[in-house]
N, CA, C and O atoms as a CHARMM CRD file, in Angstrom:
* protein
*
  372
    1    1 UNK  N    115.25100  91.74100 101.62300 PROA 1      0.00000
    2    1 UNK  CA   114.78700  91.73800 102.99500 PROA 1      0.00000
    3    1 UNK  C    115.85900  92.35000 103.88200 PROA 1      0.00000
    4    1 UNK  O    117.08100  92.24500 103.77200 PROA 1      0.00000
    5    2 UNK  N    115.22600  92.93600 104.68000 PROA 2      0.00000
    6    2 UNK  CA   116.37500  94.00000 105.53600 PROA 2      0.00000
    7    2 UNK  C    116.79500  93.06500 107.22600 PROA 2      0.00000
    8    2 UNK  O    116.05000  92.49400 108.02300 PROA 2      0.00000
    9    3 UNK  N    118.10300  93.25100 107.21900 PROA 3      0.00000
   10    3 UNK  CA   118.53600  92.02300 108.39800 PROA 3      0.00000
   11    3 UNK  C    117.75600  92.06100 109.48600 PROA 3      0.00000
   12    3 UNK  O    117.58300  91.03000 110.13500 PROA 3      0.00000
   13    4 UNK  N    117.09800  93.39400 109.89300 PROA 4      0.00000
   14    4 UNK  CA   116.13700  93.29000 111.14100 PROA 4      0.00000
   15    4 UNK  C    115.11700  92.48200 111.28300 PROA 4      0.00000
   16    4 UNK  O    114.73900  91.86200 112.27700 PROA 4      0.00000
   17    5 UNK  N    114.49300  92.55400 109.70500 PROA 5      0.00000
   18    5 UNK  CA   113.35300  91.78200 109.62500 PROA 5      0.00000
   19    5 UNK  C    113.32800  90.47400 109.67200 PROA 5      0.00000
   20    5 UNK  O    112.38900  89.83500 110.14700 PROA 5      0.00000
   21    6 UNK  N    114.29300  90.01200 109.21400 PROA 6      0.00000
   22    6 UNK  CA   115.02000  88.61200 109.02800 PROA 6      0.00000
   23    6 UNK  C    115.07600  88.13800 110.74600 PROA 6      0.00000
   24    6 UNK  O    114.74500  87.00100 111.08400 PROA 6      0.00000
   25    7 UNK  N    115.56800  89.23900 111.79900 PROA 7      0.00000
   26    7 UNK  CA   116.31800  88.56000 112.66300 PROA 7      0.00000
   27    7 UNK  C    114.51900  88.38000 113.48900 PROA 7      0.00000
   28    7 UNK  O    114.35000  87.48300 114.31500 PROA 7      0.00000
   29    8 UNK  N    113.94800  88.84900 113.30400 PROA 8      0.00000
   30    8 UNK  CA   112.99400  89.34600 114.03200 PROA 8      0.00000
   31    8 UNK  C    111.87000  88.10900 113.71400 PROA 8      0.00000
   32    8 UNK  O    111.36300  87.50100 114.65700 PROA 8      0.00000
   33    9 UNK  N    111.51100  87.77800 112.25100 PROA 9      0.00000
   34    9 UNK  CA   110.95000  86.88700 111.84000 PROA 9      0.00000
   35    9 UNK  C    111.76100  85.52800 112.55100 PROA 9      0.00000
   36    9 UNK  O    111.07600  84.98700 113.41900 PROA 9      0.00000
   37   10 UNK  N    112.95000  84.97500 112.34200 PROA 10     0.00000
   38   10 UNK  CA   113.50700  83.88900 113.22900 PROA 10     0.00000
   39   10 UNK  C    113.11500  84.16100 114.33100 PROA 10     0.00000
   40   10 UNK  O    112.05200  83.55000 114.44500 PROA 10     0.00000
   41   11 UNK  N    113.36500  84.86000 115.48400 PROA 11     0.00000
   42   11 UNK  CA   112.96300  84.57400 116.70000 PROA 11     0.00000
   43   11 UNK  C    111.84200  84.46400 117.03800 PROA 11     0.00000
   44   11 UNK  O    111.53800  83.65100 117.91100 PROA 11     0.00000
   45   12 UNK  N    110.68000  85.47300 116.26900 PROA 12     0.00000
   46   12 UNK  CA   109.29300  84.80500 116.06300 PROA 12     0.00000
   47   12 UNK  C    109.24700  83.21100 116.26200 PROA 12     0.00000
   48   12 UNK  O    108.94800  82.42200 117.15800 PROA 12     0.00000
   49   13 UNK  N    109.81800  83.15900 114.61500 PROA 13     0.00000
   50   13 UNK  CA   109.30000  81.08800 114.50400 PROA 13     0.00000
   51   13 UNK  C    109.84800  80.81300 115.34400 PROA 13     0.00000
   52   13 UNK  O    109.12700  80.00800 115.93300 PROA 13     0.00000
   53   14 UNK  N    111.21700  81.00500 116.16900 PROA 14     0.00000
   54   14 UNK  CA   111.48500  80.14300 117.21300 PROA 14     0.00000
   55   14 UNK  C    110.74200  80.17600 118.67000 PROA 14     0.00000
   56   14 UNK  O    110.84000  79.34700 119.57400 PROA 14     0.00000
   57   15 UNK  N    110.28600  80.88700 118.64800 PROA 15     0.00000
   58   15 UNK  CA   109.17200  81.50000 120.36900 PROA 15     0.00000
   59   15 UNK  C    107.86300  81.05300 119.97500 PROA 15     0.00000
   60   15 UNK  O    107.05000  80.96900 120.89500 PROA 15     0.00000
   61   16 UNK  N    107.36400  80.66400 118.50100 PROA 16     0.00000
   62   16 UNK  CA   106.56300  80.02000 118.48300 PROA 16     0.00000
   63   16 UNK  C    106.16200  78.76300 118.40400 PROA 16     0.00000
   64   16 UNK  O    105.06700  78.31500 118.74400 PROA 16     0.00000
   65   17 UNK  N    107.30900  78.04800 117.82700 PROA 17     0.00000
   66   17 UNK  CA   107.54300  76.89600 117.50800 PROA 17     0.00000
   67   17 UNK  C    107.63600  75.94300 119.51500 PROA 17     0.00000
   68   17 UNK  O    107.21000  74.81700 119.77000 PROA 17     0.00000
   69   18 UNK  N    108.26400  76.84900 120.43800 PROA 18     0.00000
   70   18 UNK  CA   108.08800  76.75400 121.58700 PROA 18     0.00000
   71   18 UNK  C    106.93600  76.75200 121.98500 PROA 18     0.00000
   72   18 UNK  O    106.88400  75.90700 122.87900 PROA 18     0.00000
   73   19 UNK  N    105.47700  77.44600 121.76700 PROA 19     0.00000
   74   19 UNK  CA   104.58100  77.63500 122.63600 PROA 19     0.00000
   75   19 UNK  C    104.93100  78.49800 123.50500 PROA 19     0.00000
   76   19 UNK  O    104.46800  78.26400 124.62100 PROA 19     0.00000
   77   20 UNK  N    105.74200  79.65400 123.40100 PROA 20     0.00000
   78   20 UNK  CA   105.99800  80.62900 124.69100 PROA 20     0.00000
   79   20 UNK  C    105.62000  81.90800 123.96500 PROA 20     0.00000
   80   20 UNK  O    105.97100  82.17600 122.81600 PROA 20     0.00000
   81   21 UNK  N    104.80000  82.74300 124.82300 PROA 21     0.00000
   82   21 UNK  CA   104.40700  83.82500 124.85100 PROA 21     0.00000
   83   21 UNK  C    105.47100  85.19200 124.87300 PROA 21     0.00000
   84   21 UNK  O    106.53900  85.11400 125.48000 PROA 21     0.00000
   85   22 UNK  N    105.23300  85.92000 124.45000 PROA 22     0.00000
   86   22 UNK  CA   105.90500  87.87100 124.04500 PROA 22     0.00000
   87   22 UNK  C    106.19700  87.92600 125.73100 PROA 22     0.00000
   88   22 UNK  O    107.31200  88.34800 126.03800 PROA 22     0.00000
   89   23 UNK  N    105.67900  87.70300 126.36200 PROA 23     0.00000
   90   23 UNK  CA   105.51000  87.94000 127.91300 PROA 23     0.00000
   91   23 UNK  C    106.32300  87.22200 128.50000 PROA 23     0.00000
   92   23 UNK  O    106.86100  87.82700 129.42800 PROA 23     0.00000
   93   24 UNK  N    106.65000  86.21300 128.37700 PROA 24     0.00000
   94   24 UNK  CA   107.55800  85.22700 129.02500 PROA 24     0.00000
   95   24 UNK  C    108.71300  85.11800 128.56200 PROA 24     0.00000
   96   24 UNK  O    109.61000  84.67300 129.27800 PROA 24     0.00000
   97   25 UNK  N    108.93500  85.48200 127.32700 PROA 25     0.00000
   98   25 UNK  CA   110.45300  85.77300 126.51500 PROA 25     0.00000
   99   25 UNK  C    110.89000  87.07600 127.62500 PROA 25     0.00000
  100   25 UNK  O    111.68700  86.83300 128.53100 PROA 25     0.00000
  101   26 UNK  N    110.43000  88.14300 127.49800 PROA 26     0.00000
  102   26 UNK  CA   110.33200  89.16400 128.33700 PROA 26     0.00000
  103   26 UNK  C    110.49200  89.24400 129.07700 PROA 26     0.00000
  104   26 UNK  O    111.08400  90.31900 129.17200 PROA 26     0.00000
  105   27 UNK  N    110.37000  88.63500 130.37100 PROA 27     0.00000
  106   27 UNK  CA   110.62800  88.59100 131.51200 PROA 27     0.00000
  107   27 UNK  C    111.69300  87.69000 131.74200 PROA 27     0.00000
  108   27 UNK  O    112.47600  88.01600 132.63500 PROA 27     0.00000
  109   28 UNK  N    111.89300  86.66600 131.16000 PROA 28     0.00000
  110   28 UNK  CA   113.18700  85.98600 131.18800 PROA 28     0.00000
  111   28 UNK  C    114.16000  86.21700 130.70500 PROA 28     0.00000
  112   28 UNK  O    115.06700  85.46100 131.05000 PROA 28     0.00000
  113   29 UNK  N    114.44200  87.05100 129.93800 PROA 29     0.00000
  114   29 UNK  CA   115.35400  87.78900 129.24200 PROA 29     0.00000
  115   29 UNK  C    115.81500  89.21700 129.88900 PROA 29     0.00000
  116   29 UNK  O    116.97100  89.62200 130.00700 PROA 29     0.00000
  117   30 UNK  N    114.71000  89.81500 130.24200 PROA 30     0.00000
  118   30 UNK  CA   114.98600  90.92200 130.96800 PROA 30     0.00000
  119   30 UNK  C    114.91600  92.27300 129.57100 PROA 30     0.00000
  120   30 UNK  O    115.12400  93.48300 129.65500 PROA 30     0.00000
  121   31 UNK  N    114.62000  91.60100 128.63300 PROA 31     0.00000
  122   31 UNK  CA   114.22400  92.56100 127.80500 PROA 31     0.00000
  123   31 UNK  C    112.33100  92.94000 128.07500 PROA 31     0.00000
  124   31 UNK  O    111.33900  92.23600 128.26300 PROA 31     0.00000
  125   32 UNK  N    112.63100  94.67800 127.93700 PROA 32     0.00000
  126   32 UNK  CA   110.94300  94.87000 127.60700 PROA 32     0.00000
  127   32 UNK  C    110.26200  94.71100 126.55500 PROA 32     0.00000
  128   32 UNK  O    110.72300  94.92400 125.43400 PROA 32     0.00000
  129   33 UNK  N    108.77400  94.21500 126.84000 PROA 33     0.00000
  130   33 UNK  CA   107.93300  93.23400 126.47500 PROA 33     0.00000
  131   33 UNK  C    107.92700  94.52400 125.09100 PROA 33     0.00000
  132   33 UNK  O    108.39200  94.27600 123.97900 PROA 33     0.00000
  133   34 UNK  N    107.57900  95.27500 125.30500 PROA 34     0.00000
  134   34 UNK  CA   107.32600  96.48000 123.83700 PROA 34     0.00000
  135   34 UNK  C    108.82200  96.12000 123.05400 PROA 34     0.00000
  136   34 UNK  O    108.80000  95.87000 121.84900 PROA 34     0.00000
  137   35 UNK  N    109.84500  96.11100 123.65500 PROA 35     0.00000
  138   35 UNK  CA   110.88600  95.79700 122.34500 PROA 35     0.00000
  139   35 UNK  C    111.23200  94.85700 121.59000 PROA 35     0.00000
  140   35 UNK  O    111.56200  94.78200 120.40600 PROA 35     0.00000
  141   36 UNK  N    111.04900  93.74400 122.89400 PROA 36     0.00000
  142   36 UNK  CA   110.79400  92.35600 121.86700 PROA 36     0.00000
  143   36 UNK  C    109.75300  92.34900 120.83100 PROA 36     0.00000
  144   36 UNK  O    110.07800  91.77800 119.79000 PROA 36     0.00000
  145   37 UNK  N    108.72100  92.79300 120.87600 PROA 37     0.00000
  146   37 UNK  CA   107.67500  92.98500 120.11900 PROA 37     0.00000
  147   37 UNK  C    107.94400  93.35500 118.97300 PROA 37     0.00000
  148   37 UNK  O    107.72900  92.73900 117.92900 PROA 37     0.00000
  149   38 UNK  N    108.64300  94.83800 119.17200 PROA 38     0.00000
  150   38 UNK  CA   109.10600  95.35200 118.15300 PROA 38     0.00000
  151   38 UNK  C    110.19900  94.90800 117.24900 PROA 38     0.00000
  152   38 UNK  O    110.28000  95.05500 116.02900 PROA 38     0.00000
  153   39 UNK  N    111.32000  94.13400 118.37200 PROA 39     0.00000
  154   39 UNK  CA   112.09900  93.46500 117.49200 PROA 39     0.00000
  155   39 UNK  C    111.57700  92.56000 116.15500 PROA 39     0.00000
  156   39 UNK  O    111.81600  92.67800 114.95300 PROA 39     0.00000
  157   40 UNK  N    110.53900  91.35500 117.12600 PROA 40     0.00000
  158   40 UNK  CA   110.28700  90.27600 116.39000 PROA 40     0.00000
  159   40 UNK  C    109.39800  90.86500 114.92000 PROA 40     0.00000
  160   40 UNK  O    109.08300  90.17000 113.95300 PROA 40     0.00000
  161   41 UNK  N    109.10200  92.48100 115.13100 PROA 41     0.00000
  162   41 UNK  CA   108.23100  92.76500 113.77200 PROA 41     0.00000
  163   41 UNK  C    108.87000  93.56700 113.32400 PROA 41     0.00000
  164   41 UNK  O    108.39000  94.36700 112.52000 PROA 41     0.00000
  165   42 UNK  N    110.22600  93.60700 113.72400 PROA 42     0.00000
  166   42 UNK  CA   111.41900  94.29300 112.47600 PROA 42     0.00000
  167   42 UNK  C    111.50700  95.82600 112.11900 PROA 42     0.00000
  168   42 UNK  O    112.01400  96.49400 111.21700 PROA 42     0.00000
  169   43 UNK  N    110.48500  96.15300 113.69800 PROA 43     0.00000
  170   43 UNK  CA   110.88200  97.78500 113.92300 PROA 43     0.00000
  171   43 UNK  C    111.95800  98.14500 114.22500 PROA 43     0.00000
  172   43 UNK  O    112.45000  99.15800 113.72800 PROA 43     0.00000
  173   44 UNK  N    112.52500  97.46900 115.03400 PROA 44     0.00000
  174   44 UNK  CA   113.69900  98.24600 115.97800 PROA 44     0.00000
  175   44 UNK  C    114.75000  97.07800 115.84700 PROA 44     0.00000
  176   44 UNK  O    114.50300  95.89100 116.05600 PROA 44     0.00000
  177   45 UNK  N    115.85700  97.56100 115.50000 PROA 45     0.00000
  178   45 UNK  CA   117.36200  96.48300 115.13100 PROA 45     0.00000
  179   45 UNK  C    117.82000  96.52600 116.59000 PROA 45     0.00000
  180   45 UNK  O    118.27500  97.52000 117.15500 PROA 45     0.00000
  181   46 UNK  N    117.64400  95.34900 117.10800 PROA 46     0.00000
  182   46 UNK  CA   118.40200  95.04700 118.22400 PROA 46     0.00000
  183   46 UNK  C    119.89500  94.81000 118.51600 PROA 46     0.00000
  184   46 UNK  O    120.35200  93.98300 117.72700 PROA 46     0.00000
  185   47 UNK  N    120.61600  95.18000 119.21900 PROA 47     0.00000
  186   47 UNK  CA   121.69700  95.27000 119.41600 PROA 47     0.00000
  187   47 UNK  C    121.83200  93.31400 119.66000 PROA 47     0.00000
  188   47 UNK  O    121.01200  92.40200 119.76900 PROA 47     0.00000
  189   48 UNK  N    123.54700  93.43500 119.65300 PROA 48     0.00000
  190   48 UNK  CA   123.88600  92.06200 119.88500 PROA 48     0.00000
  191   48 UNK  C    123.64100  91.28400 121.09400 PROA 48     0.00000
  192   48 UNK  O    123.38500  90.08200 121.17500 PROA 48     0.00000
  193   49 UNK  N    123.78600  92.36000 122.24300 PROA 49     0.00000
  194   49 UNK  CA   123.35400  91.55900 123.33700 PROA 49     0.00000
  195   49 UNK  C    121.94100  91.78000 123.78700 PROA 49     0.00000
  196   49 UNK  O    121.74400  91.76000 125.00200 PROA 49     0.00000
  197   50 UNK  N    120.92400  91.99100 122.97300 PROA 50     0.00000
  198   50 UNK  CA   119.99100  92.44200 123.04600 PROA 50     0.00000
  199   50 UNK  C    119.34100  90.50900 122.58600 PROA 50     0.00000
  200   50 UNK  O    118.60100  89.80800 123.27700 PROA 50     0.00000
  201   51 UNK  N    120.00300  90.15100 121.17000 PROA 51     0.00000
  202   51 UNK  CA   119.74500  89.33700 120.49300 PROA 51     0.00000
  203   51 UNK  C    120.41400  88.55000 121.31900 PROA 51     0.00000
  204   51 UNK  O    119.85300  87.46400 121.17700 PROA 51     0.00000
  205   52 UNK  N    121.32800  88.40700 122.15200 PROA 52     0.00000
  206   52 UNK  CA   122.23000  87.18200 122.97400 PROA 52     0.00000
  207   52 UNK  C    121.29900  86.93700 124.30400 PROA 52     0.00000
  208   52 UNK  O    121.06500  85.91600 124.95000 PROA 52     0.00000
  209   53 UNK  N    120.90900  88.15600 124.43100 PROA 53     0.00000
  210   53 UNK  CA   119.76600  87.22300 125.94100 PROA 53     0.00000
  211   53 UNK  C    118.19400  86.86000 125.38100 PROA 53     0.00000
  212   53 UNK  O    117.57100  86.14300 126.16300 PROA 53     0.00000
  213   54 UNK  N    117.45600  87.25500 124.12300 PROA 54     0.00000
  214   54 UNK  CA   116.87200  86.59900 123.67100 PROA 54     0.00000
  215   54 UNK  C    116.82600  85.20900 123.01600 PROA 54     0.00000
  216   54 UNK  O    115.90200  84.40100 122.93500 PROA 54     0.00000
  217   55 UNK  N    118.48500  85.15300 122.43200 PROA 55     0.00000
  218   55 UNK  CA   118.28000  83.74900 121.86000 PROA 55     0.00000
  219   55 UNK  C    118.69100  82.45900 123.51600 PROA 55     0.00000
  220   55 UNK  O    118.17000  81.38700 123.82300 PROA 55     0.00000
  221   56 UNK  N    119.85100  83.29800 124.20900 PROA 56     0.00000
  222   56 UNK  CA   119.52800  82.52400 125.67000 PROA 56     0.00000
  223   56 UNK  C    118.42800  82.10400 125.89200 PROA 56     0.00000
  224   56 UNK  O    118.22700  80.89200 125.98200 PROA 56     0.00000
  225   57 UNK  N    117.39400  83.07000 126.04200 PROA 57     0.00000
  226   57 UNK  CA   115.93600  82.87300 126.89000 PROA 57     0.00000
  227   57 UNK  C    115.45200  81.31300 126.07500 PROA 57     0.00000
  228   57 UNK  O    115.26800  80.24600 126.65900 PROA 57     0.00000
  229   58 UNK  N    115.29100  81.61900 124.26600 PROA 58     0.00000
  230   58 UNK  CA   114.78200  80.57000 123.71400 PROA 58     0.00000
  231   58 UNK  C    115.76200  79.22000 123.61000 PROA 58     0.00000
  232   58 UNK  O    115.36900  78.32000 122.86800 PROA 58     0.00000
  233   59 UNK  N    116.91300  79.06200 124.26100 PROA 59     0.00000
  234   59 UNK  CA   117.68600  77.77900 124.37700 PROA 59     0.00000
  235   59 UNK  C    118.26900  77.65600 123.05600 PROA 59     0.00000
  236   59 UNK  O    118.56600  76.56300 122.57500 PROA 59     0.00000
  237   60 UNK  N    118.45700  78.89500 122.39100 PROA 60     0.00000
  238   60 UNK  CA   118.86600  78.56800 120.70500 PROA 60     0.00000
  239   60 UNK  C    120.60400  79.67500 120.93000 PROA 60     0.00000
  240   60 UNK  O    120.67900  80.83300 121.34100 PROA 60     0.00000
  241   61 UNK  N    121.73600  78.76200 120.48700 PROA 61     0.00000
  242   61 UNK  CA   122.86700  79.63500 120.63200 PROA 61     0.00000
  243   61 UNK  C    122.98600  80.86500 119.39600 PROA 61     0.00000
  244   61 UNK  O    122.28800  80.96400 118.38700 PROA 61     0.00000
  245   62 UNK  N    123.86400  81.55300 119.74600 PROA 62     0.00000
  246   62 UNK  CA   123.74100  82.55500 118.74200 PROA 62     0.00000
  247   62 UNK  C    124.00500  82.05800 117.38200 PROA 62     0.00000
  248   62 UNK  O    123.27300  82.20300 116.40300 PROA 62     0.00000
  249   63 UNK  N    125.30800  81.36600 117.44800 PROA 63     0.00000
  250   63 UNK  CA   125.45500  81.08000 116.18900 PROA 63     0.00000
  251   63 UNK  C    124.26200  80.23300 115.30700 PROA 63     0.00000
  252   63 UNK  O    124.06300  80.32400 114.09600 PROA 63     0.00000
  253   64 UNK  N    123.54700  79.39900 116.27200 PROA 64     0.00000
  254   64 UNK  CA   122.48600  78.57000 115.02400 PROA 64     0.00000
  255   64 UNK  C    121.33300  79.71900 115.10400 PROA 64     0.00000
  256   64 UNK  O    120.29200  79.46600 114.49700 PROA 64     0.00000
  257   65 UNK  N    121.40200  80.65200 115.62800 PROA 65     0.00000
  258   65 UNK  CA   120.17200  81.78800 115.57500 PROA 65     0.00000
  259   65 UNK  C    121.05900  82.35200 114.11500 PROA 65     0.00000
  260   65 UNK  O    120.47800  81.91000 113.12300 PROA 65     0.00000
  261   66 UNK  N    122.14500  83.09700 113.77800 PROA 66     0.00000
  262   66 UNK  CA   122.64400  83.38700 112.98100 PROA 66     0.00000
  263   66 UNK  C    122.38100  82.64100 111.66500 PROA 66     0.00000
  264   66 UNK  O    122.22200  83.24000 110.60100 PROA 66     0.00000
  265   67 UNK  N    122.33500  81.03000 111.81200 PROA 67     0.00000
  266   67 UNK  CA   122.81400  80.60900 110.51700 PROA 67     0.00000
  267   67 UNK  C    121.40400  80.39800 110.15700 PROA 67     0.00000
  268   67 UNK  O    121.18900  80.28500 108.95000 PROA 67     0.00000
  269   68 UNK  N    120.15800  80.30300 111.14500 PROA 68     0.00000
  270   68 UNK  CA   118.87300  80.29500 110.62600 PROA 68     0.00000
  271   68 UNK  C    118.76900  81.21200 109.96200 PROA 68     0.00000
  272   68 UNK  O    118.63400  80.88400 108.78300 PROA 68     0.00000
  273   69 UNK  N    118.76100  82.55700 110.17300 PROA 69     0.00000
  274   69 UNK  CA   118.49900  83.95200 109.55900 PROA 69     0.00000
  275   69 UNK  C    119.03800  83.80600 108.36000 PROA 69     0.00000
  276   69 UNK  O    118.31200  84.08100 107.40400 PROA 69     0.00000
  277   70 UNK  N    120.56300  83.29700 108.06900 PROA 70     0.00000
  278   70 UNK  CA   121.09200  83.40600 106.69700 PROA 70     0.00000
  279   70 UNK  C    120.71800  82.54700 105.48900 PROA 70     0.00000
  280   70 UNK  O    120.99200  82.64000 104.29300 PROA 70     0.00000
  281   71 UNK  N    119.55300  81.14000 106.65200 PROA 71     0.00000
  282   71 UNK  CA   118.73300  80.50900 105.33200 PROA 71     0.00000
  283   71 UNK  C    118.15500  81.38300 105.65200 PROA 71     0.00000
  284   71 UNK  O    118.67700  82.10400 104.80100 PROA 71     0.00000
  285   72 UNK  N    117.42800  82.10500 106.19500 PROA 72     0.00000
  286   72 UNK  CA   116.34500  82.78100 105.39500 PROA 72     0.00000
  287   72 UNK  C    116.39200  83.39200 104.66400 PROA 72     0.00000
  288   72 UNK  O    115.55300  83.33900 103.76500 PROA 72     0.00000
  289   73 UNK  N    117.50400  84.39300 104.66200 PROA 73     0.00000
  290   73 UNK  CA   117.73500  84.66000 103.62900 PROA 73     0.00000
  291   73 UNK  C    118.57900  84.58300 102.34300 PROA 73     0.00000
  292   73 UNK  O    119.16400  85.45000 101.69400 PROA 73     0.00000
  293   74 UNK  N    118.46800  83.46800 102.22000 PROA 74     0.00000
  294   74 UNK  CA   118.68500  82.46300 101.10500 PROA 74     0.00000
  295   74 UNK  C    120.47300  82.77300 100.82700 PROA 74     0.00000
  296   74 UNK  O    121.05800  82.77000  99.74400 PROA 74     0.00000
  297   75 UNK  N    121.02400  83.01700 102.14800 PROA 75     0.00000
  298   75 UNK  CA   122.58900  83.58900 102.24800 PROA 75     0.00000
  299   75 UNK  C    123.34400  82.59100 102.27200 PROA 75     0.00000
  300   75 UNK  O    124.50500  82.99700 102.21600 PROA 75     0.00000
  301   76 UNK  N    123.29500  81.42700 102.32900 PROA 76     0.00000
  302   76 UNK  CA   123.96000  80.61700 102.81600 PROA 76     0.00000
  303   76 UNK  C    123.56800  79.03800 102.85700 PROA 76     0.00000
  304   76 UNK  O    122.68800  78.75100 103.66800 PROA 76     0.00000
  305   77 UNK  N    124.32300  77.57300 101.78200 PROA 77     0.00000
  306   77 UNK  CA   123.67800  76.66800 101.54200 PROA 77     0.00000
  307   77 UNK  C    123.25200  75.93500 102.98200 PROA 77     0.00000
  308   77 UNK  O    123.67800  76.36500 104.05400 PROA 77     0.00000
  309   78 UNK  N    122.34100  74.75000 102.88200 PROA 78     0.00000
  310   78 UNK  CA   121.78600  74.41400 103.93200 PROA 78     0.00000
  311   78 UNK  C    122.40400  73.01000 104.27800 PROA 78     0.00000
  312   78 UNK  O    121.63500  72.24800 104.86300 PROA 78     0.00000
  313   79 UNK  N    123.47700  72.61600 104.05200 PROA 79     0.00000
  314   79 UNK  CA   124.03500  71.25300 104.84600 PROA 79     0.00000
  315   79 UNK  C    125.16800  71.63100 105.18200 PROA 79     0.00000
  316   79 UNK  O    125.56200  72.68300 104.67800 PROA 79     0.00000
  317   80 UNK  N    125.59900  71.28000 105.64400 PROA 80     0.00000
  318   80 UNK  CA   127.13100  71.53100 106.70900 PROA 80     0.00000
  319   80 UNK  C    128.31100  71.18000 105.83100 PROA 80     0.00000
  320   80 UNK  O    129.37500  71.74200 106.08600 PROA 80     0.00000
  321   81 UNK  N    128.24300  70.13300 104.61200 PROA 81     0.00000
  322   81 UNK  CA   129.36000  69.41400 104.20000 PROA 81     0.00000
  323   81 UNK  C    129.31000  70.69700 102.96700 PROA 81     0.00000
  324   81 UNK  O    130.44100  71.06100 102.64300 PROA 81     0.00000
  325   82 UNK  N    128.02300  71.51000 102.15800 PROA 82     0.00000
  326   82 UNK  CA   128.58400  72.42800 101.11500 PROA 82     0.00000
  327   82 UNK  C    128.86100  73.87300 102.09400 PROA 82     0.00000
  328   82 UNK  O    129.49400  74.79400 101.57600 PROA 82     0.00000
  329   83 UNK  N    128.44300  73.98400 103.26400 PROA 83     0.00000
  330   83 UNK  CA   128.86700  75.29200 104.13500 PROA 83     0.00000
  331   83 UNK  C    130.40700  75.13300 104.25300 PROA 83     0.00000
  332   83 UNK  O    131.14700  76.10700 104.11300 PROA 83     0.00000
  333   84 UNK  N    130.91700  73.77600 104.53800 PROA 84     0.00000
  334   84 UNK  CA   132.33400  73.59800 104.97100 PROA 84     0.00000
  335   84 UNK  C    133.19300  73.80700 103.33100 PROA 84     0.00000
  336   84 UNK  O    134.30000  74.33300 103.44700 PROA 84     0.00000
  337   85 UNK  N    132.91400  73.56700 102.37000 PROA 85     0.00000
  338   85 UNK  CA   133.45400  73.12100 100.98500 PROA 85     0.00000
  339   85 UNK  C    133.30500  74.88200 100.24200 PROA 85     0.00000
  340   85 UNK  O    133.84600  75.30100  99.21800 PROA 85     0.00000
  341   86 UNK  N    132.55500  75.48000 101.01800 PROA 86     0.00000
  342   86 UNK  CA   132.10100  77.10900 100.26000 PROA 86     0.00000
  343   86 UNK  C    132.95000  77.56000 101.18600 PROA 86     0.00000
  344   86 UNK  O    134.08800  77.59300 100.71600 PROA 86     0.00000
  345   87 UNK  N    132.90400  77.89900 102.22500 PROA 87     0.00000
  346   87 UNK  CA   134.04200  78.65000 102.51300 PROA 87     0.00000
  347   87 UNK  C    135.39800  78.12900 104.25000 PROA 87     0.00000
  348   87 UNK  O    135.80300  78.60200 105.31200 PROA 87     0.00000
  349   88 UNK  N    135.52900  76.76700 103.28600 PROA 88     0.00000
  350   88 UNK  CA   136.28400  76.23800 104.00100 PROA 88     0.00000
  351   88 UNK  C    137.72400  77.49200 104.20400 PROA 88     0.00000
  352   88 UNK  O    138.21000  77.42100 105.33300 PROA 88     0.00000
  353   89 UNK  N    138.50400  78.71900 103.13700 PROA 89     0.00000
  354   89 UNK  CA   139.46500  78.74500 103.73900 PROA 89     0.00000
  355   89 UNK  C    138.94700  79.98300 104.94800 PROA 89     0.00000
  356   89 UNK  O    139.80800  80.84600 105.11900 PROA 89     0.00000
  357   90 UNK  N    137.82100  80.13800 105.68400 PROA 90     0.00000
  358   90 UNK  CA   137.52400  80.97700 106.74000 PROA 90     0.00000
  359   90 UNK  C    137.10600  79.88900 108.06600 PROA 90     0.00000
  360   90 UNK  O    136.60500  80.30800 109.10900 PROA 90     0.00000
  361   91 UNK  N    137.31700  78.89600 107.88900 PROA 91     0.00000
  362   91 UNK  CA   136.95900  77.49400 109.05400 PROA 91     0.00000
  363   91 UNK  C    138.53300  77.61400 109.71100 PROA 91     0.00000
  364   91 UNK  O    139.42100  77.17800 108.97800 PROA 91     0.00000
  365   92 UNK  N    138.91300  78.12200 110.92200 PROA 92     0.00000
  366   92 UNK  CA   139.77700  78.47900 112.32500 PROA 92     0.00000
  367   92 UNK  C    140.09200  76.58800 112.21000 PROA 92     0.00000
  368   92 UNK  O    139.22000  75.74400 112.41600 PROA 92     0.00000
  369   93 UNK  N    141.34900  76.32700 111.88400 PROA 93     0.00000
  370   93 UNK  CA   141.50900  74.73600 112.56900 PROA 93     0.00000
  371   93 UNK  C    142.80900  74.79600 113.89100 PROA 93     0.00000
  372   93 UNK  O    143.09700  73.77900 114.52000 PROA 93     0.00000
């Protein structure tokens, strides 16, 4: 699966899982309604701050927008205590 599609499918489930409309992401974000579109169907690779005022709009920070995408794609285990134990020596103390 190619990372666009990945990023595009997450913000989907998350704008849906909300009940908020292509239209209202859009306008609150200040992104146009055709690119979000396109984002969320993995036409067009959105830039970072493209993806930083979309995941703003949906109340989701980047980083847990990030670590959703990397379960999806099956990148990365799913509890915090084998994420910390896999690559504890890259954890900043």
């Amino acid at each position: 699966m190619k990372l666009r599609i990945a990023f595009g499918d997450t913000l989907r489930e998350i704008r849906q899982d909300q009940h908020r409309t292509l239209r209202e992401v859009s306008v609150k974000s200040g992104v146009a309604l055709g690119y979000v579109s396109e984002v969320e169907r993995g036409q067009k690779e959105a830039s970072s701050e493209v993806l930083e005022s979309l995941t703003n709009t949906l109340g989701v920070s980047m980083a847990d927008f990030l670590i959703l995408t990397a379960l999806r794609l099956g990148g990365i285990p799913d509890t915090p205590e084998t994420l910390l134990d896999e690559y504890s020596d890259l954890v900043v103390r």
